[in-house]
C-alpha positions as CSV (number, residue, x, y, z in Angstrom):
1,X,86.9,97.4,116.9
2,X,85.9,93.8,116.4
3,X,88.1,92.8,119.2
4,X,89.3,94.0,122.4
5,X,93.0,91.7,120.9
6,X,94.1,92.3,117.6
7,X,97.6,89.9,116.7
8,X,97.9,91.3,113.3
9,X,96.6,94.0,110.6
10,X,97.2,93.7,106.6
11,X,96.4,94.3,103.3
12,X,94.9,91.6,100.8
13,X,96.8,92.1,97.5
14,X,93.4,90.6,96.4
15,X,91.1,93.9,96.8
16,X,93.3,96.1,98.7
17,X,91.2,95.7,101.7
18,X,92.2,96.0,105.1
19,X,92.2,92.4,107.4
20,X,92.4,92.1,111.1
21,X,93.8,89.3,112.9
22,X,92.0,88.8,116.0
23,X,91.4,86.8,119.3
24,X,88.1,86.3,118.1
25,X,88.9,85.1,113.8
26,X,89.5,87.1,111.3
27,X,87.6,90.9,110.1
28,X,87.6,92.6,106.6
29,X,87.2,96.4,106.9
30,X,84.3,97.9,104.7
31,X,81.9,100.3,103.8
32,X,79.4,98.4,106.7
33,X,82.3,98.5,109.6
34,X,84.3,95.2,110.2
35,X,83.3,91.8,109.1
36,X,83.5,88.8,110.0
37,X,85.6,86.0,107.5
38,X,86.0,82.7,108.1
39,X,85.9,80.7,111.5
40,X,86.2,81.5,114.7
41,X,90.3,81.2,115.3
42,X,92.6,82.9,117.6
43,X,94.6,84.3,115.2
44,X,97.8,85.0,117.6
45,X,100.2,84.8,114.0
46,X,99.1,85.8,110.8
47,X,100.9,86.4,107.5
48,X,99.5,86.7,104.0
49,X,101.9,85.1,101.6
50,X,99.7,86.2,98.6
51,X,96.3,87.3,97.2
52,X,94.1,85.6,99.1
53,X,96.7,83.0,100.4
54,X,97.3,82.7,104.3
55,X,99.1,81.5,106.8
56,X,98.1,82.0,110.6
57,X,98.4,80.1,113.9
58,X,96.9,80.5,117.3
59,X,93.9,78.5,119.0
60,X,90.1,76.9,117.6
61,X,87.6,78.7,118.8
62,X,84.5,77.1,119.4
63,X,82.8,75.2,116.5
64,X,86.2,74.6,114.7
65,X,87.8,71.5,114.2
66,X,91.5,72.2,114.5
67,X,94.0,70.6,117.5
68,X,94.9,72.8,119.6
69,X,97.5,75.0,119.5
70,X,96.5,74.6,115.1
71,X,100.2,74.6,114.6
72,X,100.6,76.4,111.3
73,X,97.4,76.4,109.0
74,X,96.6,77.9,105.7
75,X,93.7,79.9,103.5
76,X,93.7,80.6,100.2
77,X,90.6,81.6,100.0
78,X,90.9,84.7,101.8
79,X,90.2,83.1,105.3
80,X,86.9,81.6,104.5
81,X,88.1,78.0,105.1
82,X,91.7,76.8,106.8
83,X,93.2,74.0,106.3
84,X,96.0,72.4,108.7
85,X,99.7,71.9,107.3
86,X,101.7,70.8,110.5
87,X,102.6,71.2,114.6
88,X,98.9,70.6,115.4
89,X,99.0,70.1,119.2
90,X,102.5,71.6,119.2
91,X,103.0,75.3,118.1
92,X,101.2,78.0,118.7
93,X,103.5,80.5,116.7
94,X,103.1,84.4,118.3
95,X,104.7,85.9,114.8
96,X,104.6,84.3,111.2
97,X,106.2,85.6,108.0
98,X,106.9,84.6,104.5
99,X,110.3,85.2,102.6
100,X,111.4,84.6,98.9
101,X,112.6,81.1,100.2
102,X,109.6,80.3,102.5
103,X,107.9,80.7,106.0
104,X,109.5,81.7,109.7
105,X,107.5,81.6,112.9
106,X,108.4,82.2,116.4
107,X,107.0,79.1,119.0
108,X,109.4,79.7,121.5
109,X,111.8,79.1,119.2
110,X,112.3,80.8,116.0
111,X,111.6,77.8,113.3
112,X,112.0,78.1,109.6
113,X,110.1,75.9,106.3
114,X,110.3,76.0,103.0
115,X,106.9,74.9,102.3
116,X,105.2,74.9,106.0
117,X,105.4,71.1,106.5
118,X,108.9,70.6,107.2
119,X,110.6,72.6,109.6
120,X,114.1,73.3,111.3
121,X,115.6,76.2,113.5
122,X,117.2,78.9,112.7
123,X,120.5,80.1,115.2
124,X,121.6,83.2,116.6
125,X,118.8,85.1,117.4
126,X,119.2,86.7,120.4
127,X,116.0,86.5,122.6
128,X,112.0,86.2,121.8
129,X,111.3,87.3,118.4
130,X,108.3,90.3,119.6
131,X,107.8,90.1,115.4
132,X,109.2,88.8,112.1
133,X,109.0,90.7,108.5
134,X,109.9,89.0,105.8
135,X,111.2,90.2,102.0
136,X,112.9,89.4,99.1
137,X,116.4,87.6,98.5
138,X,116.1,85.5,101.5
139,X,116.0,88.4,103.7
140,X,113.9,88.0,107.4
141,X,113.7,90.9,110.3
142,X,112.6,89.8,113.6
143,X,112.4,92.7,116.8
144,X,113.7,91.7,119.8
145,X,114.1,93.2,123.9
146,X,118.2,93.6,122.5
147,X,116.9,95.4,119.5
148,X,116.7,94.4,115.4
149,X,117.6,90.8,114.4
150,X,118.7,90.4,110.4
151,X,118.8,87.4,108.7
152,X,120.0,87.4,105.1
153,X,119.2,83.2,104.3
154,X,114.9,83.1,105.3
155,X,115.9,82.8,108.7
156,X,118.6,80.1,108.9
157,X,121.3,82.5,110.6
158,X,121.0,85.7,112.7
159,X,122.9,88.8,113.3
160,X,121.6,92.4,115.2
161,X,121.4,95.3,113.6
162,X,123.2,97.8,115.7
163,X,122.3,100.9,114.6
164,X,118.6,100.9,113.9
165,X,116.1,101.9,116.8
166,X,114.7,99.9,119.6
167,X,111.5,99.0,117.7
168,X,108.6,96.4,118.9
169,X,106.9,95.7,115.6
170,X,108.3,95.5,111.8
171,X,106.5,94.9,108.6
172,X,107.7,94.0,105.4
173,X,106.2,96.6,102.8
174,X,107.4,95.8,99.4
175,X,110.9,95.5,97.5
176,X,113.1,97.1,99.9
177,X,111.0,99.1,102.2
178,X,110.3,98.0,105.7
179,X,108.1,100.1,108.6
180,X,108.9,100.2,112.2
181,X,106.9,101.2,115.4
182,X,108.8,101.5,118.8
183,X,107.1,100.8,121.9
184,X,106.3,104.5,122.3
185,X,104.6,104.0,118.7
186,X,107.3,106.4,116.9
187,X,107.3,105.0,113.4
188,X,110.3,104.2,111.2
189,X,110.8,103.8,107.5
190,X,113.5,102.1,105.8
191,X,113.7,101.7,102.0
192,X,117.4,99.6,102.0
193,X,115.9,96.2,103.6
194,X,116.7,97.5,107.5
195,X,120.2,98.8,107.0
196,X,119.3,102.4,107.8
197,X,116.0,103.6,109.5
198,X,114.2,107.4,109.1
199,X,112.2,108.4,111.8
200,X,108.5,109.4,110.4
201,X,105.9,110.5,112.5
202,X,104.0,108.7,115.5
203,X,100.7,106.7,116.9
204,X,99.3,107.5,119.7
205,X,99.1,104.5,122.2
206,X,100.6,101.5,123.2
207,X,100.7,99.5,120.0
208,X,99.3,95.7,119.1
209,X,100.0,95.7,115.4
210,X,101.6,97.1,112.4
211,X,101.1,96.4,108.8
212,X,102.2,98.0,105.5
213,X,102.2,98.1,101.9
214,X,103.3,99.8,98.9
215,X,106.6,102.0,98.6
216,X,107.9,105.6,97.5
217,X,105.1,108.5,97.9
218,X,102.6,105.4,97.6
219,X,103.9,103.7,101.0
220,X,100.7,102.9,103.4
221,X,101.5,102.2,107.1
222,X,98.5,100.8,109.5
223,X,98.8,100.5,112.8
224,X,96.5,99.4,115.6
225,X,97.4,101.0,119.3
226,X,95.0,101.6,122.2
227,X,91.9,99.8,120.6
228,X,91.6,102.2,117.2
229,X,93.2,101.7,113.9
230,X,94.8,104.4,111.9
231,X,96.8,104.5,108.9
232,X,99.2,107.3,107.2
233,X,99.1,107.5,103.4
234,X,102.3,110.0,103.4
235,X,104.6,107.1,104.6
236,X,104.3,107.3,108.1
237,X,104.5,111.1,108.7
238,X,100.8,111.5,109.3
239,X,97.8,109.1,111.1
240,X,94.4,109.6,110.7
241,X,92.0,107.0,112.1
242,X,90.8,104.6,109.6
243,X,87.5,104.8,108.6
244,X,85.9,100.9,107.8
């Protein structure tokens, strides 16, 4: 592992590549192990919003020209070069996502943008939002210590989700499908937006992060727990260690 604190894993649409968020910047997974891209940044929140486009938050590292907290700052470049948008000095957001109408992140409060420079607050969620996962038609996830959070307007308005599992971490797939990973790392799939959940299979150790992509038989969950990455190419039902 590049770092002993990895805040987020991911797939570039790009090249399909594999991208950790770390304490110590971002790494690309690859045929030579994991490298390095781009400054170094605490990345505690990252999100990519397209190929090669980023959004991420955290602390500079040293060398970097950014306030800190960098509030919310963006690549599209792939994470060679950031550049700030807004709440330099003042946010330092844990857990960032994109939805069809724009960008939530949790500071202490969960705040909502349409276009990462002007922000406002979104109501009703109940407690710290642990992660957010964003999708289509305004919808926003966030997992909570009461359990899911659903937002059907990018974040504006909350309401839980009683009946899905207690889970820690939630990514956003694609279309309708969403992957879950309770604190025990069982892993959940969901293919209606977080209305109903399937238990899949499990990681072994406490899990940092969770990322997926894809849908149907061609559904790839990652997950990083206990210092190793694995993935599962059969939707969550199987883990094998992923091989950089």
């Amino acid at each position: 592992m590049p770092s002993s604190h990895v805040h987020a894993i991911t797939v570039n649409p790009k090249d399909g590549q594999v991208y950790l968020a770390t304490h110590d910047g971002l790494f690309i997974a690859g045929a030579d192990g994991w490298t390095a891209r781009g400054p170094n940044i605490d990345l505690m929140g990252f999100t990519v919003a397209d190929s090669d486009h980023f959004y991420a938050s955290g602390h500079p590292g040293e060398g970097t020209d950014l306030p800190s907290p960098v509030g919310l700052i963006e690549s599209r470049d792939g994470g060679t070069t950031w550049t700030s948008l807004s709440r330099g000095g003042e946010s330092d957001f844990h857990t960032l996502t994109t939805s069809s109408g724009g960008i939530a992140g949790f500071d202490g409060k969960l705040r909502i943008s349409p276009d990462g420079t002007e922000w406002g607050t979104g109501t009703g969620l109940q407690g710290a939002a642990f992660s957010l996962a964003g999708g289509e038609s305004g919808a926003v996830l966030a997992t909570t210590e009461l359990g899911l959070s659903v937002s059907i307007d990018d974040g504006a308005t909350w309401a839980m989700a009683d009946d899905a599992p207690l889970m820690l971490l939630v990514a956003w797939a694609d279309g309708e499908t969403v992957a879950g990973i309770e604190p025990d790392g069982t892993i959940h799939v969901s293919i209606d937006g977080g209305r109903t959940w399937q238990k899949r299979g499990r990681v072994e150790g406490q899990p940092e992060a969770l990322g997926a992509t894809g849908s149907g038989d061609a559904l790839r969950i990652l997950a990083v727990a206990d210092g190793s990455v694995s993935e599962s190419r059969d939707a969550g039902a199987t883990f094998d260690e992923l091989q950089p």
